[in-house]
C-alpha positions in Angstrom: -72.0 37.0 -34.1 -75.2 36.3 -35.3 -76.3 35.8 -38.9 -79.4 35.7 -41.2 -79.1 33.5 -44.3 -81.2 34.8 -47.2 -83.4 32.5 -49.8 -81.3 32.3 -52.6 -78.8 30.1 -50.4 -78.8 27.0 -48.9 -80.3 25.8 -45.5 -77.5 23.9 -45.0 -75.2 27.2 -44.8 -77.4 28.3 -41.4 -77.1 24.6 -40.5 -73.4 24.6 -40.6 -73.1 27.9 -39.3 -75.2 26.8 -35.9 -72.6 23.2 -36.0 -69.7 26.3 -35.4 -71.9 27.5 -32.6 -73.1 31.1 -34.2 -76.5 32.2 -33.8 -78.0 31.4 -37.7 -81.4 31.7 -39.4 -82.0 30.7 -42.8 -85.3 32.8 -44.2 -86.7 29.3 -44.3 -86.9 29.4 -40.1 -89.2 32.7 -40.5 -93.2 32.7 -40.7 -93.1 33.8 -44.3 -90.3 30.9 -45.4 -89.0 31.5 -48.6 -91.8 34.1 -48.9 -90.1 36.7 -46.2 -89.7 39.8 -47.9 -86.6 42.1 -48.8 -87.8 44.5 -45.7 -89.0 41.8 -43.3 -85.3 40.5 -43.6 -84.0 44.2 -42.9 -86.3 44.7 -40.3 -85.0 41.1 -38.3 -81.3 41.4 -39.3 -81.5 45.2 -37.6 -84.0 44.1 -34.7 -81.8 41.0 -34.0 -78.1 42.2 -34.7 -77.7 39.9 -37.7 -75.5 40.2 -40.6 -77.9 39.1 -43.3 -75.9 36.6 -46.2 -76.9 36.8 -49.0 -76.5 36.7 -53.4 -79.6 39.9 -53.7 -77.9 43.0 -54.6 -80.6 45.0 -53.2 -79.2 44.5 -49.7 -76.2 46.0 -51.0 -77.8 49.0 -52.0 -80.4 49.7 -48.9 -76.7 48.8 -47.0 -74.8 51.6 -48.9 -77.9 54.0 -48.7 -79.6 53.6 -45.9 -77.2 51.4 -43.8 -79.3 48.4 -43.3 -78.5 46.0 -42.7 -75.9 46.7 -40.4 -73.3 44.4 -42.0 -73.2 42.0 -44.6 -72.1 38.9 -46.5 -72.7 39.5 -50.0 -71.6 36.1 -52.0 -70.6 37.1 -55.7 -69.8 33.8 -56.8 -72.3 33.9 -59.7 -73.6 30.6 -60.3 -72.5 27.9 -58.3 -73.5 24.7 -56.6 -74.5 24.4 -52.8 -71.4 21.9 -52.4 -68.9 24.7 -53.8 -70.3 27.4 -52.3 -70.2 25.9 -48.7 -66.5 24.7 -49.5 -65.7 27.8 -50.2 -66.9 29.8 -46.9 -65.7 27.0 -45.2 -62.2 27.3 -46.5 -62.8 31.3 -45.5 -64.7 31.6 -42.7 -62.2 32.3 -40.1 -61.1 35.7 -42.7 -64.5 36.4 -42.8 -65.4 36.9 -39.5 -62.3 38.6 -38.7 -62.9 41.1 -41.3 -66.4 41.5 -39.9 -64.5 43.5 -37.1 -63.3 45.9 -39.7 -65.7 45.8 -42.3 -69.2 46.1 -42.5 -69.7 44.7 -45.7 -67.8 41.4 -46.9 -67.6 40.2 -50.1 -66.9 36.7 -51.5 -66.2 35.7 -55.0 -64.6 32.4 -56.4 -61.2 33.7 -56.0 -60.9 36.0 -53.3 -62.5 37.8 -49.9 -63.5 41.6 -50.0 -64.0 43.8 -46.9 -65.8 47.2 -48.1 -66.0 50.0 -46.5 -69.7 52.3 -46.0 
């Protein structure tokens, strides 16, 4: 499983993802850094096999209408801080990527884990 972390969350999240031995980027380890656009991400997460993560809602959307990216980790915690939000995948990762064999979209919130169908 290999993943691609989007801007609008932390570095540390494709750190600790890589210290569990998955295959992670954070936008940050990309030529345009926190520049990489909403299409460059599509284009690696589909090139690359990579579920992107992310908080942008447009990957939602060009998921649910155009299927890109393939799958996805869409974090609907609102706002939150990095500490929390890593606690709380952490406490759910091993859900998450099981549902990733059923789902193709995952959703996280501050209380509960959503697999979503196309």
């Amino acid at each position: 499983m290999k993943f691609l972390v989007d801007a609008n969350l932390p570095f540390k999240l494709a750190l600790n993802l890589r210290d569990r031995g998955f295959d992670a980027l954070h936008t940050d380890d990309l030529p345009n850094k926190e520049r990489t656009t909403d299409n460059e991400i599509r284009k690696v997460a589909t090139d690359q096999d990579r579920i992107v993560i992310t908080k942008d809602s447009d990957f939602l959307d060009s998921h649910l209408i155009q299927g890109i990216p393939n799958k996805l980790l869409f974090i609907t915690t609102g706002n939150i801080i990095n500490k929390d939000l890593l606690n709380l995948i952490e406490k759910y990762f091993e859900t998450i990527v099981q549902l990733f064999d059923i789902y193709d979209i995952i959703e996280i919130n501050n209380e509960e884990i959503i697999g979503h169908d196309k």
